[in-house]
C-alpha positions as CSV (number, residue, x, y, z in Angstrom):
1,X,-49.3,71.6,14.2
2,X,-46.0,70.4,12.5
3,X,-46.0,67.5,15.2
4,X,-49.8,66.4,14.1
5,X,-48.2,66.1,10.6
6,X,-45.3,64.3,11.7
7,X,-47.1,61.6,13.4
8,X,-49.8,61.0,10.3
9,X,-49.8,57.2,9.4
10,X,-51.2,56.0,6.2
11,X,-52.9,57.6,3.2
12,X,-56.3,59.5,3.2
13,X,-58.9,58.1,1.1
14,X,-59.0,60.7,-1.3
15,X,-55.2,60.5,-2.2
16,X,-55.7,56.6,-2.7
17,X,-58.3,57.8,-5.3
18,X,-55.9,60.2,-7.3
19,X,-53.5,57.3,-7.4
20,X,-55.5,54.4,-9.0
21,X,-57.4,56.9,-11.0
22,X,-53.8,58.3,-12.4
23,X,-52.6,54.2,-12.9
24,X,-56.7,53.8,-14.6
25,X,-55.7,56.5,-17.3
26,X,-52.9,55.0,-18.3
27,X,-53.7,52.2,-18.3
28,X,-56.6,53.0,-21.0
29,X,-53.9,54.8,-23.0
30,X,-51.1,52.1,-22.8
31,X,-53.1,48.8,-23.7
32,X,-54.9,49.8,-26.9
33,X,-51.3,50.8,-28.1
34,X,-50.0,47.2,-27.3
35,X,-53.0,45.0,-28.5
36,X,-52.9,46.8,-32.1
37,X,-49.2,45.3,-32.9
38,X,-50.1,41.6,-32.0
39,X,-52.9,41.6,-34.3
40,X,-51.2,42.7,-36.5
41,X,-48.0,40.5,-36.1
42,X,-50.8,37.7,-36.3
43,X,-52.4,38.9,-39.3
44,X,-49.0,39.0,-41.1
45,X,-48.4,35.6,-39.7
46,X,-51.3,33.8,-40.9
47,X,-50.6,35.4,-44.3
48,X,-47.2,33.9,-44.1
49,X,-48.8,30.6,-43.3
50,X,-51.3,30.7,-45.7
51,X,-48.3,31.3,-48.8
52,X,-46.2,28.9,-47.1
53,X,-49.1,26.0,-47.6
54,X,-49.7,27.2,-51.3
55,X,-46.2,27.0,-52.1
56,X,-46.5,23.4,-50.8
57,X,-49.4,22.4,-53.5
58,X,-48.2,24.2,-56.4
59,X,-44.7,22.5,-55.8
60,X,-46.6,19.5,-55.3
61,X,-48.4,20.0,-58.8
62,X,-45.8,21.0,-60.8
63,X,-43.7,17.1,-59.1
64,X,-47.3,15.4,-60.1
65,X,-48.4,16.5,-63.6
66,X,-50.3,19.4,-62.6
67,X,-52.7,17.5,-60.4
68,X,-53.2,18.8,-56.6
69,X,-52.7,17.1,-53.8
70,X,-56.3,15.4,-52.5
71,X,-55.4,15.2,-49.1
72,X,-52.7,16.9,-46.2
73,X,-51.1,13.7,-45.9
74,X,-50.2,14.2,-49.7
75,X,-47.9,17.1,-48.6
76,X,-46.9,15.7,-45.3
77,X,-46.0,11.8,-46.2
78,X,-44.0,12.6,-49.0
79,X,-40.3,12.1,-49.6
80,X,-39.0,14.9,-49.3
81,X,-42.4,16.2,-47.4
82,X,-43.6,19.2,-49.2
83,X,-44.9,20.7,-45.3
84,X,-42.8,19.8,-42.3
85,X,-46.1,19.9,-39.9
86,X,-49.4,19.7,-40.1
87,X,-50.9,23.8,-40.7
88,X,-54.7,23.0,-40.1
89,X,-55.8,24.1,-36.3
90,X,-55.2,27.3,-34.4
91,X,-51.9,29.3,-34.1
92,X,-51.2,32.8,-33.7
93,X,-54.9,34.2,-33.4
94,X,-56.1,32.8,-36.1
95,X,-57.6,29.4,-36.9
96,X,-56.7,27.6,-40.2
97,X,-58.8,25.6,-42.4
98,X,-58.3,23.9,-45.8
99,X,-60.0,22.2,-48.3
100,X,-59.2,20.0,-51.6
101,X,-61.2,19.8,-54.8
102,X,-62.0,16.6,-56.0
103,X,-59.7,14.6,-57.9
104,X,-56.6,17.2,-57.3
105,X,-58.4,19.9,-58.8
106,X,-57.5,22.6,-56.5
107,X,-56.9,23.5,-53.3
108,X,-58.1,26.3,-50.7
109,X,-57.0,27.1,-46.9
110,X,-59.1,29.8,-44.8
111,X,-57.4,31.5,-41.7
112,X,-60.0,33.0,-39.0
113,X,-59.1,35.0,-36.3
114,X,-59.6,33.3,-33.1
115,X,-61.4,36.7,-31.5
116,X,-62.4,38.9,-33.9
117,X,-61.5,42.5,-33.3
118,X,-59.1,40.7,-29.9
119,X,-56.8,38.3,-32.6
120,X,-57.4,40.0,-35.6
121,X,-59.6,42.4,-37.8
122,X,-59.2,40.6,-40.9
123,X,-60.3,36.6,-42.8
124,X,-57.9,35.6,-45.0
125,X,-58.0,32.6,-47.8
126,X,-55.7,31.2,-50.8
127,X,-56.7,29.1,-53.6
128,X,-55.7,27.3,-56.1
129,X,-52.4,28.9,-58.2
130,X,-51.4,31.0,-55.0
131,X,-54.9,33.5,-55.2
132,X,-55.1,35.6,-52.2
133,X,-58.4,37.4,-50.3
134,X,-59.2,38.9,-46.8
135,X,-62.3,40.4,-45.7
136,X,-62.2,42.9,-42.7
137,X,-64.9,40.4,-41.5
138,X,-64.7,37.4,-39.0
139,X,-65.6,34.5,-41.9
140,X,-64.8,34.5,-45.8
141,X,-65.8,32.1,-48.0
142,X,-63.3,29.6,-49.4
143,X,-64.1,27.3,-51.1
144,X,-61.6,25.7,-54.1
């Protein structure tokens, strides 16, 4: 008997079974717990983002009388630039949007998760004198 054992090649079919069920469970416990910081490290980074290009057109008001810029290249083509890069398209999860009121009237930029409920679980938007939303939905309206 303890020679049949010795000579046994290989796994049996239902130990193969235990195995991948054992690396299943934890894999269903272990990947909900490492999707839920990077939404949220790209929810905080599109907040940052959305601040950073606010900051840009109130600094760019208060250098221009109060009016707002019309256009991005306002920010970008200025001496000093008041934005370093362009911050319309998608980065981080979310896709960013922005809009300017006629005349320099205002301003508004919109950040959408990419995936919603994969990227993020929340629509964020900023308007004119640094206002801040979000709606735990995947579109907001944002308009200036």
């Amino acid at each position: 008997m303890l020679k049949m054992l010795r000579n046994r090649k290989g796994f049996t079919l239902v130990e193969i079974m235990i195995v991948v069920a054992i690396i299943a469970l934890l894999a269903a416990i272990a990947i909900p717990n490492i999707i839920r910081p990077r939404m949220t490290a790209n929810e905080t980074a599109a907040q940052a983002t959305l601040r950073t290009f606010s900051t840009a057109c109130e600094t760019y008001a208060t250098a221009n009388n109060g009016a707002y810029p019309t256009a991005e290249t306002d920010l970008l083509e200025a001496t000093p630039p008041y934005l370093n890069k362009s911050l319309v398209g998608t980065t981080g999860g979310y896709t960013f949007t922005e809009a300017f009121a006629d005349g320099g009237a205002g301003y508004s930029m919109k950040a959408e998760p990419v995936s919603f409920g994969k990227t993020g679980n929340h629509s964020y938007c900023i308007k004119t004198g640094g206002v801040e939303s979000s709606a735990a939905a995947a579109t907001i309206d944002c308009t200036p």
